[in-house]
N, C-alpha and C positions, 0 to 999 in steps of 0.2 A: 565398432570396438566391442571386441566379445565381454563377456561378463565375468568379473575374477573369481574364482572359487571360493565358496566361504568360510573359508576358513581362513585365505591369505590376509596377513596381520595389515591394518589401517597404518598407516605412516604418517602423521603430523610433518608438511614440510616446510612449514610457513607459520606463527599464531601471531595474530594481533590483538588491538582490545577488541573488538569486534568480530573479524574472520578470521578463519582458520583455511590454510588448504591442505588437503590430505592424499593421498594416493593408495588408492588398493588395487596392488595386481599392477595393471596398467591403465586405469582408470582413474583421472583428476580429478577433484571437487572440489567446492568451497561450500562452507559449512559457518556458520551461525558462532562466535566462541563461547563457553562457558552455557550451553543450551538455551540461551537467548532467541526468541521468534519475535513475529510482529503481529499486531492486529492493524488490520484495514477497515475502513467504516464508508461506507454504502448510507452515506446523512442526504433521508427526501426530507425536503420543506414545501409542504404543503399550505396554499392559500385560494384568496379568491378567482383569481390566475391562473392555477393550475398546481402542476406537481415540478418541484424542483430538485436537482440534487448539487451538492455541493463539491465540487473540483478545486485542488489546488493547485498551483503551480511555481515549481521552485527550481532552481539551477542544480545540475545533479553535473557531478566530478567528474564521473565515469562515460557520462554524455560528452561532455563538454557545451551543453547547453542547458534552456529550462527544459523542463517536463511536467507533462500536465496527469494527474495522478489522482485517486481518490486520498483524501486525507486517511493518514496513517502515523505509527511509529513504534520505535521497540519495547518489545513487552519485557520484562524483567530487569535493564540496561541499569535503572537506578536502583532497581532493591528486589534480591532475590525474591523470588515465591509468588512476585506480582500475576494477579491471575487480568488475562487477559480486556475483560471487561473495565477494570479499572484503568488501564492504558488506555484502551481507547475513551473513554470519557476523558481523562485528561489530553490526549492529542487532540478531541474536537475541539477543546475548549483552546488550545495555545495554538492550533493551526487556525483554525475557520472562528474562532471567536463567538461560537455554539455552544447551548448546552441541550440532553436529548433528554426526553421523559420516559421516552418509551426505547428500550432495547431488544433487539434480536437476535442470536447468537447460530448465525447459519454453518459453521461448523472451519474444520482444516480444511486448508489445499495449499499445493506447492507449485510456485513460481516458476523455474525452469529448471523440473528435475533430473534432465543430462546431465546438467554442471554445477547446481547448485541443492543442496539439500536444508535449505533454511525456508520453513513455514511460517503461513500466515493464518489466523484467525479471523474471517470476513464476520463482521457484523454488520446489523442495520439499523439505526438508529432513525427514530422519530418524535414527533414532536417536540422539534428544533423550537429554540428560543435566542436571540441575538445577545450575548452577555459582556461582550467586547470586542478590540478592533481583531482577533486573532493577527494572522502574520508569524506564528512561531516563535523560538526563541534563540537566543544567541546569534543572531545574524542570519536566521534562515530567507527572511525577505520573502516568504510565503507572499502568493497572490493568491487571493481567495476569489470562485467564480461559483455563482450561484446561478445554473445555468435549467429552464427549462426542459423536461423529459423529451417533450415533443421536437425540441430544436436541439437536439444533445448531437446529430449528426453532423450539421451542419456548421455547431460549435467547434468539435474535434476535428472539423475539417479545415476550419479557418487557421485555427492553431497550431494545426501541421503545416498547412501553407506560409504559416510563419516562420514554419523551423523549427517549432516544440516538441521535441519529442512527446508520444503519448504510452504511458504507459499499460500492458497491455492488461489490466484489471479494469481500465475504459473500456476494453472490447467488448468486457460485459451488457453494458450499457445502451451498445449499439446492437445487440443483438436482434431484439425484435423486426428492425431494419435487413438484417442479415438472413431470418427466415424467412422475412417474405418473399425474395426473389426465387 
């Protein structure tokens, strides 16, 4: 699909509380509503053991199954202006039942920008502390998996053999696996 000129006006053809989809030119998308993004968090827990990170997994609509995901959630959805770092400290604590001491804020990037133009904010968060059962709220049925670095392939592999979708901010995770061959 060639690229529209830019000038040719955006067209709203769709809006929800949440997405939007629009057309310029001849070219679809969905879009974020009301400039709503997400932060994602990259939570290692580190002990005598080793290095851990924390994985959720929840039934996603558009699946039609779970999928297994780094804990995340929308940034601004409840109260304009919310800057991204406060979102994710509250999603670790109401998905994974975590809280972090220590924050890292490794910058944007966009999910799949053919079709979609809604960003995320990756962060890193450490020194994890246990503060409740997490699980989410209103019904998310969050499963929380605190999965060793060293066995993180072998995890995501199990879990696709299940039928989980994974989604591909995991693919991160398996990287190191990915350059060696």
């Amino acid at each position: 699909m060639s690229r529209p000129a830019p000038d040719a006006p955006i067209e709203t053809r769709w809006e929800g509380r949440f997405i939007t989809v629009r057309q310029q030119g001849t070219w679809e998308y969905v879009s974020r509503s009301h400039g709503i993004h997400a932060a994602v968090i990259l939570a290692i827990d580190a002990d005598e053991s080793g290095r851990h990170v924390l994985l959720v997994e929840q039934y996603r609509v558009p699946l039609g199954r779970p999928c297994l995901e780094l804990p995340a959630g929308l940034v601004g959805d409840e109260s304009a202006g919310e800057a991204p770092e406060t979102a994710a400290e509250r999603e670790l604590e109401e998905e994974t039942g975590y809280r972090a001491a220590h924050w890292r804020t490794v910058g944007e990037f966009f999910s799949s920008p053919g079709m979609v133009s809604e960003s995320f904010t990756l962060l890193v968060a450490t020194g994890l502390t246990k503060v409740g059962p997490g699980g989410g709220v209103g019904g998310e049925d969050i499963i929380v998996h605190r999965v060793p670095l060293t066995g993180i392939a072998d995890f995501v592999a199990t879990k696709r053999a299940e039928g989980c979708g994974i989604d591909v901010r995991v693919a991160m995770l398996l990287a190191g696996g990915l350059l060696e061959e």
